[in-house]
N, C-alpha and C positions, 0 to 999 in steps of 0.2 A: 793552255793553263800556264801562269807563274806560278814560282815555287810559295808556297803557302796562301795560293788564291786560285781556287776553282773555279772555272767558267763552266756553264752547263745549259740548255735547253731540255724545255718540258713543253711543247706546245711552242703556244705563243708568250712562254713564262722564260728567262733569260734567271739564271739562278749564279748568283756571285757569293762564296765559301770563302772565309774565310778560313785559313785551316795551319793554326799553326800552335797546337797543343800545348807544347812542353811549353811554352811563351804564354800561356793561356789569352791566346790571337792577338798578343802584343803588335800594333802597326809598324813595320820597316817603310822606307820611305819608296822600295819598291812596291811594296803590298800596296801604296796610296796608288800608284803611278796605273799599277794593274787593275785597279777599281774605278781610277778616272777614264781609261781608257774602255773599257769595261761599259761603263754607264754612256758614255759618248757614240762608242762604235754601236750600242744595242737602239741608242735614239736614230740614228740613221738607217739601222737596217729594219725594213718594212714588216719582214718577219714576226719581229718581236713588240708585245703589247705591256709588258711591263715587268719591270725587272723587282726580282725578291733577294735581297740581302739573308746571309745566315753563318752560323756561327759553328760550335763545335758543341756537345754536351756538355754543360759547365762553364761554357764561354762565348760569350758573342765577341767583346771583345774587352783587353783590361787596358784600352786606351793607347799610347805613342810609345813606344820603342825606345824606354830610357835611353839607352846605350845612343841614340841619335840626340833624344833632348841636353845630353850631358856635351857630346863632340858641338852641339852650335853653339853651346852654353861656354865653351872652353872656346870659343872665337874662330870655328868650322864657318863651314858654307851652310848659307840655310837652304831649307828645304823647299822646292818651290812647287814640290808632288803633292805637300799636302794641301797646299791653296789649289792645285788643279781639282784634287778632288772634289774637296769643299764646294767648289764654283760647277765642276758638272752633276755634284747632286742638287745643290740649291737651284739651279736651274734647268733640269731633266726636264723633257719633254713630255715623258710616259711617265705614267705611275710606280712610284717607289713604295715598295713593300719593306716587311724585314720580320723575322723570326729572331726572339731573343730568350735566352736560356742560360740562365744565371750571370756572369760577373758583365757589367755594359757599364766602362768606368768610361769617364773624359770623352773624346770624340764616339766610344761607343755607348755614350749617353745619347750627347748633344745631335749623333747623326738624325734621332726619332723624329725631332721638328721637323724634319724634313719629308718622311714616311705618310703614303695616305694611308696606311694600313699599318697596323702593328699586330703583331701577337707576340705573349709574352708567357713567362712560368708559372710558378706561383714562386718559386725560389728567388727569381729575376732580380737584382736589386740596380737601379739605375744612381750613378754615384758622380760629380765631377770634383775632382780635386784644383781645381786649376790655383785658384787663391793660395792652397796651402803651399804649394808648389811655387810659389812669387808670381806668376802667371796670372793669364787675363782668362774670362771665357772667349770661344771661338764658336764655328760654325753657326756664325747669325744668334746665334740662342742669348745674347743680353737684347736683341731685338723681339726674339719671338717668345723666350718663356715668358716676359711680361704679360705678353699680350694671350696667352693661352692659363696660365698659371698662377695670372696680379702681381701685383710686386711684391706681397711678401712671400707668395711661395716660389718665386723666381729667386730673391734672394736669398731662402734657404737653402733651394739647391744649388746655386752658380755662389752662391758669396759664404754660404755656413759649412757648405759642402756636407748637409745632410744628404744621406740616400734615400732613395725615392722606391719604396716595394712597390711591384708589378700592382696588386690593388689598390694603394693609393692613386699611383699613376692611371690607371683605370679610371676613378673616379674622377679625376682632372682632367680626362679628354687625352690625354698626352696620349695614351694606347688606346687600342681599338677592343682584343679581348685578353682574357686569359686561362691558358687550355695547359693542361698536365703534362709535363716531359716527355708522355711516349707519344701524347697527340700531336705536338706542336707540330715539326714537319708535314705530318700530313695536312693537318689545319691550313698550314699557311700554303700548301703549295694548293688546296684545292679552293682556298679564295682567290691567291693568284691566279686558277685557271678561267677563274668565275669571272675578275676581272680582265682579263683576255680574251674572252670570248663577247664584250660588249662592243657594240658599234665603236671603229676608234675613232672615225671625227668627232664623233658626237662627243665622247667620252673627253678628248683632250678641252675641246673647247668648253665641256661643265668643268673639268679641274683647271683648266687658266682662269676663267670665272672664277673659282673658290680662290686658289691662288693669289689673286689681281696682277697689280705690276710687281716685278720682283726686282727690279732696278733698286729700290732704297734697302734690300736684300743685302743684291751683291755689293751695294757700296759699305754697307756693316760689317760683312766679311771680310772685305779689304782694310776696314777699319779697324779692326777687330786684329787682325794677323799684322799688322804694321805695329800694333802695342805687343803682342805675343814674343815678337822678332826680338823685338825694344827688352822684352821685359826675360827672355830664356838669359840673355847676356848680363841680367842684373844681378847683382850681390846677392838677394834675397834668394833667385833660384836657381844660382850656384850653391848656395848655401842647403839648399834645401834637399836637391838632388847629392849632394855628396854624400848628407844626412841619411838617404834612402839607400842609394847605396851601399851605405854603409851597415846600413840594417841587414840590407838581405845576404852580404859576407859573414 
């Protein structure tokens, strides 16, 4: 265990907590570093049949760790934990799960495109700010909410930065179900058993299938975070983060 990331087995279920409350699961660039390695070491070990992401009561997660977007923004070293991570979930071997329960702003949006499974709240609200922020969207998602979502409801949620509630998102395919706050856990962890206990050849080779190649993936992601890089050090989101900070003084 890192400090505010759980590692956990259940079976053949690999369970990654996010656990960082009083932040409401605000990402450090450790937190990335412990869930890239996390999702990499659990593809390797034969053990394990699919990993399930989770959150805290009230928070999966409220997206990147100002306090770091402000230091790259102010001409710091970038982050190069959060492209690991991005790169070993867009490309996971095994199935990616995730339980979400209430605030899932910015990358605890965008991580869902990646998810074969979701469950979610009914509170759930999936939100990304990136625009308003001067920022770009990331984690693949100007490639894949099109393509799951159309383009205009891709660009309400990545460009208007409307929130997206658990039943709507339901309705768009984006999640899988959604189950009551005292259910969720147990929900998600007894499909992730369901999905654990299937043949895994068989299994990897129907989700590479669904999948296809994910080579024009990971080149969007890298495309994607090369404008991100570009755009934390811009006027607009210095501007914008001093703004926020300022709010919450």
């Amino acid at each position: 265990m890192t400090e505010h990331i759980e590692i956990g087995r259940d079976g053949g279920v690999q369970t990654i907590r996010m656990n960082r409350p009083d932040k409401k699961n605000a990402l450090t660039r450790a937190m990335y570093a412990a869930m890239a390695a996390a999702l990499t070491g659990g593809d390797d070990d034969p053990d394990i049949r699919c990993h399930l992401l989770m959150g805290v009561p009230g928070a999966f997660t409220s997206g990147n760790d100002i306090a770091d977007f402000m230091a790259i923004a102010m001409g710091g070293e970038g982050g190069r934990e959060v492209g690991d991570f991005l790169l070993a979930l867009a490309t996971a071997k095994k199935p990616v799960l995730s339980a979400v329960d209430g605030i899932a702003v910015g990358v605890g949006a965008t991580i869902h495109f990646h998810c074969d499974l979701t469950w979610a709240t009914p509170r759930t609200n999936f939100h990304t700010s990136f625009v308003d922020l001067g920022l770009v969207p990331e984690a693949g998602s100007s490639l894949l909410a099109p393509r799951l979502m159309g383009r205009q409801g891709a660009f309400a949620m990545l460009g208007l930065a409307e929130p997206l509630p658990a039943e709507k998102a339901l309705a768009m395919g984006f999640i899988h179900t959604v189950v009551s706050e005292d259910e969720l856990e147990a929900a998600a962890l007894e499909g992730a058993r369901r999905v654990a206990a299937k043949p895994p050849k068989a299994l990897r080779i129907a989700r590479d299938l669904m999948l296809g190649d994910r080579a024009e993936l990971v080149e969007r992601i890298r495309v994607e975070s090369d404008h991100f890089r570009q755009r934390l050090r811009s006027e607009e989101a210095k501007a914008a983060f001093t703004a926020f900070m300022s709010r919450k003084k």
